[in-house]
N, C-alpha and C positions, 0 to 999 in steps of 0.2 A: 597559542597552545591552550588558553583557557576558554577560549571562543570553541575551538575543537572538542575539548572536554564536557563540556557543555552541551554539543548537538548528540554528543556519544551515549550522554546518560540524560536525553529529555526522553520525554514517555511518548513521544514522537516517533515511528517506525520509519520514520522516513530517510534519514539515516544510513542505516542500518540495509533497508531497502536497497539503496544508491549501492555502496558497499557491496551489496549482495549481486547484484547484475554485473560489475566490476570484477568479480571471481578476486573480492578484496575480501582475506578474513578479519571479519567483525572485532571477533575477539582478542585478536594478535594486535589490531590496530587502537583497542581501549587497552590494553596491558600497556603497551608500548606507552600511549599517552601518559596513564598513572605513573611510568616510570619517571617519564622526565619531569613531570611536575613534581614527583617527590623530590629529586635532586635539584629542581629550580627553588623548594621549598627550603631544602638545607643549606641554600650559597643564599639566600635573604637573610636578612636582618628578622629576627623574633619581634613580632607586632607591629613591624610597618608596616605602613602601608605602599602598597605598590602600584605605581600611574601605569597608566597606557602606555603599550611597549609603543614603536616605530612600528613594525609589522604590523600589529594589533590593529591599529589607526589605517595602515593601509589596506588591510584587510576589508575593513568594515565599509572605506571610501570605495576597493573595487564593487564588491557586493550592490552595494547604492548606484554604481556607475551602471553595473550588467544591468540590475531591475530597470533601472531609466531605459539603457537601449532596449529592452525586451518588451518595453510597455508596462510594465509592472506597477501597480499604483502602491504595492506595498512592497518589503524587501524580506519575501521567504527564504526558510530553511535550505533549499536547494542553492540558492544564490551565495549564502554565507560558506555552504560545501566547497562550491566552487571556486569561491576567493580565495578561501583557504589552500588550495590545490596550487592557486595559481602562484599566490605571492609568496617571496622565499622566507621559509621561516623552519623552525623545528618542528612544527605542525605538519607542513607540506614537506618535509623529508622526512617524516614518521612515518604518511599516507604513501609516498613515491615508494619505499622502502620494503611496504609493504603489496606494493605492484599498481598502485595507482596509479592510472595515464591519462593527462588532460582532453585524449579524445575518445576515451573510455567513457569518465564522464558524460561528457558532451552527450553521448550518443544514451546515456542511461537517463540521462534529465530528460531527451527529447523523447524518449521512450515513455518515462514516467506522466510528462506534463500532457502529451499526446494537445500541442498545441495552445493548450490557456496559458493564459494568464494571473498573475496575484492581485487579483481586482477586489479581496476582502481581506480580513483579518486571519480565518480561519481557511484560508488558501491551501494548505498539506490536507486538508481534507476532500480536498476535489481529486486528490493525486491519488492514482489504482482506489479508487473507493469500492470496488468492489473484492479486493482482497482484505481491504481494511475492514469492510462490515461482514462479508458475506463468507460461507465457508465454498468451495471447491469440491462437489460432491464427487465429479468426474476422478480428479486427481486422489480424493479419498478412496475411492472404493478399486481404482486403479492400484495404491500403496495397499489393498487388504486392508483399509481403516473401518471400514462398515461392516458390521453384521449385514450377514443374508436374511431376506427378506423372505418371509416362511408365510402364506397364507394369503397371498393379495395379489393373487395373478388376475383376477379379475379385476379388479380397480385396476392396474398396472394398465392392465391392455387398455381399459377406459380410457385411459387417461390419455394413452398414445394413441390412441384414436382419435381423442381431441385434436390434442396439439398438431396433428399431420393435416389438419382441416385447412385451408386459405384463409378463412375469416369466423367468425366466431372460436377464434382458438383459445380460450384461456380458460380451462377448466378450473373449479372451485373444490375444494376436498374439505365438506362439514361433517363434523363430527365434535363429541367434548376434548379436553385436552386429557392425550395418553393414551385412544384408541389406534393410533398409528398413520397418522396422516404425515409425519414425516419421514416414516417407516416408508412410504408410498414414493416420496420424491428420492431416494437413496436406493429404492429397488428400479426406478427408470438409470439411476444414474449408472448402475449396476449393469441393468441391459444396452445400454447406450457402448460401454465402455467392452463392454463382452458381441460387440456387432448384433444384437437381439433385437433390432428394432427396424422398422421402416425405412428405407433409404434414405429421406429426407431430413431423417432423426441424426443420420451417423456421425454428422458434425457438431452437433448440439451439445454445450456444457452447462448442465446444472449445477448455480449456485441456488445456495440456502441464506436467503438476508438474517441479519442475527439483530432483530430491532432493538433488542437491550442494548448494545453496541453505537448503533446509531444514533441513539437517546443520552448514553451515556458521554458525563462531560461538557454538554452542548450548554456556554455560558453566556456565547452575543447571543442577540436575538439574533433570530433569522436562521442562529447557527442550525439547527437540525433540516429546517427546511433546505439550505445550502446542501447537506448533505445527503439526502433524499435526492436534490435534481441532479446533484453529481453521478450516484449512484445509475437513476434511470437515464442521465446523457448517456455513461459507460455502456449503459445495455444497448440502446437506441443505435449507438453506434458500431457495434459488433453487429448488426444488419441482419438480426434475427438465430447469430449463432449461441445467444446465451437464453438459458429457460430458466427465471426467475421465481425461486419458490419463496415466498415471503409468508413465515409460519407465526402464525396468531397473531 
């Protein structure tokens, strides 16, 4: 239960994520937690301390077993998710309770990991790194989240004139910071999502990399770089359907 508590409130989205692909409510599933730890807090003894449950320990043992079969050189977040799912405890009848199904899981991890491995420390960062850093210009301006782009139909077309090229595609947008060069990638994403564009375009999703984001937090070494080849694996691998706008 406190191993659960725990993955519920790290500053980790990942989580939460899992949960979310599960059609598992977030919030229904940390209430419920806080519930039962309050009443596991009022049946303890005031100020002792409290060993490793039975569950607890098998919990942690399954976790360590899946990484091993998976290849995993470390034992990530997702791994501990799914121990907990599996072994019986109040934890994994809080989760079940709340509609969790162990092939729900299954299928939202294979979803997430899109195949790696926990081969570092900061392993939850390879996972959707592109939701994690970057925004979804497509899905925003589809919700009405963007202002209309008023005055830059000429760059616009520029631009998509680039990108529809075979080779030399990747136009550059100079300017100082506040003349509207991301004003410029939100009016593509705008036409993109209103059928305004090239044929070739119409599949095309711009994201907006948010390097603050990327930067921020990064405490191994290596870590940001780790996150950067995440980021461009994800793209590399969507086989030209994402247009990555990476602003200043």
């Amino acid at each position: 239960l406190h191993i659960l508590n725990s993955l519920l409130h790290s500053q980790d989205p990942l989580p939460e994520r899992l949960l979310d692909r599960m059609e598992v409510p977030f919030g229904a599933v940390k209430i419920a937690t806080t519930k039962a730890l309050d009443q596991l807090a009022t049946s303890d003894s005031a100020g002792a301390q409290t060993p490793w449950s039975q569950q607890a320990q098998t919990t942690l043992r399954t976790a360590v077993e899946a990484a091993r079969k998976s290849g995993d050189q470390y034992v990530a977040l997702d791994r501990l998710f799914s121990a907990i799912l599996t072994v019986n405890s109040t934890a994994s009848r809080i989760l079940k309770d709340a509609g969790a199904k162990a092939r729900d899981l299954d299928a939202a991890l294979a979803a997430l990991r899109k195949g790696r491995t926990a081969d570092s420390a900061s392993h939850e960062d390879a996972i959707e790194s592109l939701s994690k850093y970057a925004r979804n210009l497509n899905a925003l301006a589809r919700d009405g989240k963007l202002d209309p782009v008023i005055g830059r139909d000429e760059e616009i077309r520029r631009v998509l004139q680039i990108l529809t090229r075979r080779t030399k595609n990747n136009p550059i947008l100079i300017g100082e910071p506040g003349v509207g060069k991301t004003a410029i990638a939100e009016g593509i994403a705008h036409r993109i999502v209103s059928g305004d564009v090239p044929e070739n375009l119409l599949d095309k999703t711009v994201h907006s990399l948010d390097m603050g984001a990327l930067i921020a937090g990064a405490k191994y070494k290596g870590e940001f770089e780790e996150r950067l080849k995440a980021v461009v694996k994800e793209v590399t691998e969507s086989e030209g359907r994402i247009l990555l706008f990476i602003d200043e």
